[in-house]
N, C-alpha and C positions, 0 to 999 in steps of 0.2 A: 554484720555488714552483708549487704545482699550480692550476690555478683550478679555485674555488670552494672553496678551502680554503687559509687562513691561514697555515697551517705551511709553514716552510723546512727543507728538508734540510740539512746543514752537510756539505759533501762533505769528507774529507779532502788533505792533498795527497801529492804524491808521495809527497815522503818519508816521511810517514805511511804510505801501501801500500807503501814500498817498493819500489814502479815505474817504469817512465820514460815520460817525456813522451807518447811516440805511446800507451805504453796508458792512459795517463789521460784520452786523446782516446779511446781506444775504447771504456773503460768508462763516458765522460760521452753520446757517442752508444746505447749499452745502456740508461742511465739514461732517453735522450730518447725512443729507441723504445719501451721499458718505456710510459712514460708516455702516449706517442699510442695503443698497443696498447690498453689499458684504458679511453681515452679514446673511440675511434671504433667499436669492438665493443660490439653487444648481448649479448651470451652471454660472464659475466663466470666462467665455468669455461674456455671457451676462450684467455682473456687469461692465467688462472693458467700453465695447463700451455704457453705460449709462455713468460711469464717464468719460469719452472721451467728449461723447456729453455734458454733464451738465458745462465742464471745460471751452470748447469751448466756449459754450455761454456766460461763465460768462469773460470770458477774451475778449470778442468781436471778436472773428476769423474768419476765413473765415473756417478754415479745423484744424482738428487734428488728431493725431496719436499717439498712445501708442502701443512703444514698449518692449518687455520682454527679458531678457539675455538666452537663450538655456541652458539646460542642462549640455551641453560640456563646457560652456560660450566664445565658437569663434565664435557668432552669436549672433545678434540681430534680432527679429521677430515682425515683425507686426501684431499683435492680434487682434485690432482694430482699424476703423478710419471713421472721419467724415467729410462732405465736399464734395467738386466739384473732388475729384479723389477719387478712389478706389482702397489701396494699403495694403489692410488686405492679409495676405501672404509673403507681400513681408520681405526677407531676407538681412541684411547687414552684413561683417563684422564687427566684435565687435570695430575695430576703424577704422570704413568708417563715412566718412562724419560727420555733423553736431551732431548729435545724437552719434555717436561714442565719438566722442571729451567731448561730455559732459559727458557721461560715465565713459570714463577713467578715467576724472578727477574727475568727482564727482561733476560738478560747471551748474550752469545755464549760457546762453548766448543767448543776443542778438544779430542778425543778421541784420540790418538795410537793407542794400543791400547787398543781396548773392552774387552778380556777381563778387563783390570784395572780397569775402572769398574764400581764397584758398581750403576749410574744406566740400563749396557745392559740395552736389552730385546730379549732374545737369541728371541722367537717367532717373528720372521719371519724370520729364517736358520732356524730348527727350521722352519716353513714353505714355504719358498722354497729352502733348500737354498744358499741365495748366503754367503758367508762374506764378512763385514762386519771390516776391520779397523780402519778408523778413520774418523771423525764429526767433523763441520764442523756446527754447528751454531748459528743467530741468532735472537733473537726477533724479530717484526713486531709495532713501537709504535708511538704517533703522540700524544705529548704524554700519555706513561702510560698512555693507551688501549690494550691489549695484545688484538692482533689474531689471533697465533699466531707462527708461527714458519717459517723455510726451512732444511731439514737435508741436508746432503749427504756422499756416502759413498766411500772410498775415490780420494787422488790417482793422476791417471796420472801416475804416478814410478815408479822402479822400487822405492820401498820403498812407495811408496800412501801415504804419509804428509801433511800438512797443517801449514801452517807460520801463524804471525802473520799475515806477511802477507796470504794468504788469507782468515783470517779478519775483517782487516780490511776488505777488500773485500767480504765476504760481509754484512757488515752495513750497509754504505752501499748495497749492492743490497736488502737486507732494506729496510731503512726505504722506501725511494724506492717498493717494491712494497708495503707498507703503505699509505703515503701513496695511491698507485694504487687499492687497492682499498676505502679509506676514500673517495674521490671518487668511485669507481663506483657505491658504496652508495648515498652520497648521491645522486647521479645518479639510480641505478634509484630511488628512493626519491620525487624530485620529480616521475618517470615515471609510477609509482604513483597519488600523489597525482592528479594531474590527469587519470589515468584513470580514479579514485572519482570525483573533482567532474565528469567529463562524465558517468558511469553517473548519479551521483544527481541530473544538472542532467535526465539522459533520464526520468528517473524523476518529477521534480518535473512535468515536463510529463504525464509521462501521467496523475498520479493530477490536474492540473488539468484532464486532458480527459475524469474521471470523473467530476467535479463541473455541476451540472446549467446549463444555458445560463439569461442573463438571461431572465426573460422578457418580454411587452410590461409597457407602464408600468402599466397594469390587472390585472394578473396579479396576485393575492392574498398570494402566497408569497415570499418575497428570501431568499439570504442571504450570509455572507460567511465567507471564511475567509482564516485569516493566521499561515504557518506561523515555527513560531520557529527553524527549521532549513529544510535547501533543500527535503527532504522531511517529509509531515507524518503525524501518526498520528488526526488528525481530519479527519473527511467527514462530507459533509452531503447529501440528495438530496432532488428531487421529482417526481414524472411524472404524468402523468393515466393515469386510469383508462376502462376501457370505459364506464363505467356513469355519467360525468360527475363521479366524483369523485376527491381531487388525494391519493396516495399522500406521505407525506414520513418523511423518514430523520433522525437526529442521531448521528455516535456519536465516543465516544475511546477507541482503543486504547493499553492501557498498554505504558507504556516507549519508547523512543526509535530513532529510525534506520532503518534498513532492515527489518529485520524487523517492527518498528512499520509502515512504510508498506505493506510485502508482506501483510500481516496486515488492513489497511486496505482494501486494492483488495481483496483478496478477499470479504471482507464486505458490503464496498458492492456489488460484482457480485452477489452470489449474494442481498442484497435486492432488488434491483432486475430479477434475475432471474426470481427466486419469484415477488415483490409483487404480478407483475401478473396474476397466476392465483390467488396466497391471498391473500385479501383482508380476512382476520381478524390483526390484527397479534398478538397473543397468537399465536398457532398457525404463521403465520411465526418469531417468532421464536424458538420451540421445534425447529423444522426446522433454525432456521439454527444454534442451539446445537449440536444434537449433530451436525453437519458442521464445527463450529468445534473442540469437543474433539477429535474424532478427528484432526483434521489441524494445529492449531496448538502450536508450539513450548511446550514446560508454563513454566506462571507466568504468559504473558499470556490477557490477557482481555478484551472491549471492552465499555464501557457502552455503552448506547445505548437511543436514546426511537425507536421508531417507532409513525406512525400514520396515518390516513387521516381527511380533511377532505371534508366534501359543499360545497361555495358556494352550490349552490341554496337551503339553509335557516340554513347555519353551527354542522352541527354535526360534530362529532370523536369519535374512537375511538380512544384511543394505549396504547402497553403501554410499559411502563419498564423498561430490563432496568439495575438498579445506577447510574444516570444522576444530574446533579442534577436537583435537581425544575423541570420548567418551567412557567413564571411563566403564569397567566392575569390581562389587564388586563380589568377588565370598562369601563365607558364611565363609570362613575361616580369614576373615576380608583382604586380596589382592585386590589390582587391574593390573587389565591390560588395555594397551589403544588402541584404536583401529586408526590407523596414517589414511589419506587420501592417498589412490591413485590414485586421481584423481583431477585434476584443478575443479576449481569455474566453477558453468555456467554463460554462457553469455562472455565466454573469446573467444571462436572460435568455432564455428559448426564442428559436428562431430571430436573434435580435438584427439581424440584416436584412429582415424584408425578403429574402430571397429565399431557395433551395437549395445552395452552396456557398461554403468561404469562398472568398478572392483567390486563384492560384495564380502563379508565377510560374512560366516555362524559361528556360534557358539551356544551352548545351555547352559543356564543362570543357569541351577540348582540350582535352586530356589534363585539364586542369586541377584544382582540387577544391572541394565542397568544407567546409567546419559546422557545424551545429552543436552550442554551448549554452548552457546556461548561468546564470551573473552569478554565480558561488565561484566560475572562472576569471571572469575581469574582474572581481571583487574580492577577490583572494591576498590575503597578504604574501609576497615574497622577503619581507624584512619588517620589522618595528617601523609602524604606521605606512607601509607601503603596497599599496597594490600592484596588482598586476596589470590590469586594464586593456584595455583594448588594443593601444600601442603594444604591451609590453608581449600582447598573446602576437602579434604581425609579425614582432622580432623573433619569436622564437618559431615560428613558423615559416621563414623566411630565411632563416639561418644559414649561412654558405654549408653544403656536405649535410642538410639535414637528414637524418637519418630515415628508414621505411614510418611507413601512416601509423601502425602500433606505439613503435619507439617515442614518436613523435608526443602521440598522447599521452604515453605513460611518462615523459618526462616532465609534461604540463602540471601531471596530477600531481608528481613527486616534486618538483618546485614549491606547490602550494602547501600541499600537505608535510615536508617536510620542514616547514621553518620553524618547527617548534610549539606553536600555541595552536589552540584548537581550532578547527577551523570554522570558519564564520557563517558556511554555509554548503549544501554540497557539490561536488565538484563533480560536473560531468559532461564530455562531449565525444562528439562523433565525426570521424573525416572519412570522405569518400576521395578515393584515388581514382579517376579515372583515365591519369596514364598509365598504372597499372595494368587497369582493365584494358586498355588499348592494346598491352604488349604480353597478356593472357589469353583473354575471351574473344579479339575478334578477327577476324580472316581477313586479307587485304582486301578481297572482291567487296568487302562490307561497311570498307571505310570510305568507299565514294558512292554508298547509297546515301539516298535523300534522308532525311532529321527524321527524329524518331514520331515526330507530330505527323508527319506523312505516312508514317511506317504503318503504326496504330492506328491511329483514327479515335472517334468515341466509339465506346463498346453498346450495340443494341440489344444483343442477347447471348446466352453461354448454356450448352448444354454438355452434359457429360453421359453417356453411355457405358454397356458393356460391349466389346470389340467382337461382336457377333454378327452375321450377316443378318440375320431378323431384328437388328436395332436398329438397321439403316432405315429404312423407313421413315424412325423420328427424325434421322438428319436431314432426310429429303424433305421432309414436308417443314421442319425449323428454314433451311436452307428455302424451298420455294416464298414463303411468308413473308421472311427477310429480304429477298430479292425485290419483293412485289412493293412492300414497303418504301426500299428507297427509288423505286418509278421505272426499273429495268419494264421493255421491251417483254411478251408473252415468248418471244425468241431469244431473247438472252437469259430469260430464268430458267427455259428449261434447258439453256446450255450450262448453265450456273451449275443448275442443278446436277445435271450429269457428273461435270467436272468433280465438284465435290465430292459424289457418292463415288467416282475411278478414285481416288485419291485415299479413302477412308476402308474403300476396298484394297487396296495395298498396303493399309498400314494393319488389315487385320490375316493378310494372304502371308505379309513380309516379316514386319517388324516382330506377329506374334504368334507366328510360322499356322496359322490355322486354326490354332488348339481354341479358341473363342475366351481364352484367360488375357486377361487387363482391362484397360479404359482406353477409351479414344474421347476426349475434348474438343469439342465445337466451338471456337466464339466467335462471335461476328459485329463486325464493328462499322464504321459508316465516316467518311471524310467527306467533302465538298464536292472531289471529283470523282470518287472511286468508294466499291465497298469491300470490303478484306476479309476473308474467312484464315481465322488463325486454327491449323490442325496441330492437334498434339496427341503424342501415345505415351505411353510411360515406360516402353523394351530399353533394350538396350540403345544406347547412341548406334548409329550408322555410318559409314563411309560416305559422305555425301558425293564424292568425286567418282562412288561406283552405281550411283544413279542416276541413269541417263537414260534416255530414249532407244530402244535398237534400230537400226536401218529398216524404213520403209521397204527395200527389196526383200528383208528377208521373210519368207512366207509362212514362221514358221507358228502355231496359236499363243497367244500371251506377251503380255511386254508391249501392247500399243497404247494400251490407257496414257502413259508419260506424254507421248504424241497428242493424243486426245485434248489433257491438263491444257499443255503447256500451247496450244490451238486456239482453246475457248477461252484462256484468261489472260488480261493482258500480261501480268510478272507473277511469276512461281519463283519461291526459292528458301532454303531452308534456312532459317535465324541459326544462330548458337544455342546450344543446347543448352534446355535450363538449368541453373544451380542444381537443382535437387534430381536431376538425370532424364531422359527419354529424350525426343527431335521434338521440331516444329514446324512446322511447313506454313507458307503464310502462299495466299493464294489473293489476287487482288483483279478486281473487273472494275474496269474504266466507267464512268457515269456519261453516257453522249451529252455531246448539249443542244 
């Protein structure tokens, strides 16, 4: 009995082979080495052409051949062989000639004289030139599982001939290499396996070291994911941005497995790539569509909501590419949804006719944002029940609902804990932004104008070293952009100056002179006004201890603030960004 496999050989005895004693000992030793050969060798071609040859000799042959059934099983393949021809390669139909016939049927046969079987396949003596007189011929079964066959050619006798006996022994060797090479299979097969389960256990980890880190308990944004496989085809991201506000991602790729998760990581990188240079999500995700066509596998596609959150005021800008709609709670316990206007990417390049998806602005007052994918509303909570849309409202709406984390991580533990596997994966993201209200923002900042006023669209962004010989590129960026949106030859070079007093304090103050860090330029453009967003990367500042000094006082330095806060219409510093340093936002009215 072979391990890992049930079936017994039924050996014959003697007098069944018609043999004596010692060679029944020598052909049960064949039997054993047979069996350790295929057992302790990786390279299950080498084990063939051993038992090939070992079979050979022990049957007295001139040549043999072991063939295997293909795949398809309309082929017979020669895998190995021994002897005066060399026909490892060669292909039959699965009921061509001699070897076929005995296939079929399952039966060993003798061939005394080919020339008289209608069954010979006379091409490879036409080939090979070797003159074949007779055929020993067994199939390899194993409980009617028919494996192929071992055919051998011409006795060394003096008439070459092949008797019963022989043939009986050639099929108790047949089987026994059956059985052998059905345990290697399986073998190589559990090798396999546990070689996919470590790839996709490596795999599961890296797409969870795509996924963005908790943040502090104050941090606006959570979320959760819960794959229903080891790898998943839904991601989820968030990062800050230069400019103080919080980029975030949702999305699901269709279809399942590896290519689902490769399709996955890729998307999420090449957002989070972009993100943090285009900062228009509409127009991100138009970039990232036709980079998705041209390189992903046809048929998939992934939805996905991406968008970008200010905390300073609480408001949003999100584009929907094919997603479900996410849920806005306002505080009066409503929601409203936000529908997709726009197909999945990876459906057709550029398929809007335009340069950007559709986006959506609204502001959350202090409201709260959800972004999920239907592995959530489709989740069972009981034997044939889902969750669905109502059922995420309820829990979300819950009197005493607990903080944004708790909240999701109960969602996910709902689904995934009822038991059966789950249907799809489970993952979503909520933004708090009464959190953010009663962390991130100042009171002076709750009755500035909506973030759409604040920002503006972005014309250009430069980032420098915080050295006085850099300024130059800010002034001449800085005059370019003035000129552009139509200022006055008197108000660019006030612009200008303003700027360069401003940029000169963050490299005199923030980085005490030493000319180590960056100073960031962006500059952006609204209807009525255009806004220079400054940023350093030092430490945060006391904002309440910069101020202007008294005009009286005579004494050199400390007028620039005068200067700023003269030439532009609103100076004032945003909240510092997540990831640390100030930002000064500097804004000059557009005459009309």
């Amino acid at each position: 009995m072979a391990e890992g496999n049930l079936t017994t050989l039924e050996v014959p005895s003697g007098k069944d082979l018609g043999v004596s004693s010692s060679q029944i000992h020598s052909h049960l030793e064949l039997l054993a080495e047979m069996g350790q050969s295929f057992a302790s060798t990786g390279d299950l071609n080498e084990s063939l052409y051993k038992a090939v040859e070992r079979i050979t000799e022990s049957v007295d042959a001139e040549g043999g051949a072991l063939f295997l059934i293909d795949d398809t099983g309309a082929y017979l393949d020669c895998l190995a062989c021994v002897g005066p021809t060399e026909i490892t390669g060669l292909r039959l139909s699965h009921d061509q000639g001699i070897v076929g016939h005995s296939v079929q049927n399952n039966e060993g046969r003798i061939v005394r004289d080919v020339s008289k079987d209608p069954n010979f396949h006379q091409g490879v003596d036409e080939q090979t030139g070797h003159t074949t007189k007779s055929i020993l011929c067994a199939p390899m079964s194993v409980k009617g599982e028919r494996i192929g066959a071992i055919e051998l050619i011409n006795k060394r006798t003096n008439d070459g001939l092949f008797d019963s006996n022989d043939l009986n022994l050639l099929q108790v060797l047949a089987s026994s290499a059956a059985l052998a090479i059905l345990n290697a299979r399986m073998s190589a097969a559990l090798v396999e396996q546990e070689r996919v389960k470590r790839e996709l256990e490596l795999a599961a980890e890296i797409q969870r070291s795509l996924l963005p880190e908790d943040g502090d308990i104050d941090f606006p944004i959570k979320g959760v994911n819960l794959p229903a496989r080891t790898v998943s085809g839904d991601f989820y991201d968030f990062y800050p941005l230069d400019d103080g506000r919080i980029a975030f991602t949702l999305g699901d790729v269709s279809g399942k497995g590896m290519n689902a998760a490769l399709l996955m990581a890729k998307t999420a990188s090449l957002l989070r790539c972009l993100g943090k240079s285009i900062k228009e999500p509409g127009r991100l995700l138009a970039i990232v569509n036709d980079e998705i066509c041209e390189t992903a596998t046809r048929g998939m596609f992934v939805t996905l909501v991406h968008g970008v959150y200010d905390p300073a005021c609480g408001y949003v800008r999100l584009a929907n590419a094919g997603h479900e709609p996410p849920l806005i709670l306002s505080t009066d316990g409503t929601f409203k949804a936000i529908d997709a206007e726009a197909p999945p990417l990876g459906i057709a390049p550029s398929i809007l006719g335009e340069e950007s998806f559709p986006e959506t602005d609204f502001n959350l007052d202090d409201g709260k944002l959800f972004v999920f994918t239907d592995g959530v509303t489709e989740g069972y909570i009981a034997e044939n029940v889902e969750l669905g849309i109502d059922g995420l409202k309820d829990i979300l709406t819950a009197p005493d609902a607990p903080a944004m984390a708790e909240v999701l991580s109960s969602i996910a533990e709902k689904i995934g804990g009822f038991g059966n596997a789950l249907r799809d994966d489970v993952t979503i993201i909520g933004i708090d932004d009464e959190l953010a209200a009663h962390t991130l923002r100042t009171p002076d900042l709750n009755s500035k104008p909506s973030a759409t006023e604040l920002l503006g669209e972005e014309l250009m962004r430069l980032r420098v070293s915080a050295k006085a010989n850099r300024l130059r590129l800010i002034r001449n960026a800085v005059r370019e952009t003035s000129e552009f949106c139509g200022f006055s030859k008197t108000d660019v070079g006030d612009i200008v100056l303003a700027v360069d007093e401003a940029c000169q304090n963050v490299i005199r103050h923030a980085y005490g002179g030493k000319g180590i860090g960056d100073i960031s330029i962006e500059l952006r453009q609204r209807s009525d006004a255009m806004i220079v967003m400054i940023r350093d990367f030092a430490d945060p500042v006391d904002i309440s201890k910069v101020k202007p000094r008294d005009l009286d006082d005579i004494r050199p330095g400390g007028l620039g603030t005068h200067l700023i806060q003269e030439v532009m219409d609103e100076v004032d510093f945003l909240p510092p960004p997540i990831d640390g340093g100030n930002l000064l936002r500097l804004v000059k009215k557009i005459k009309g």
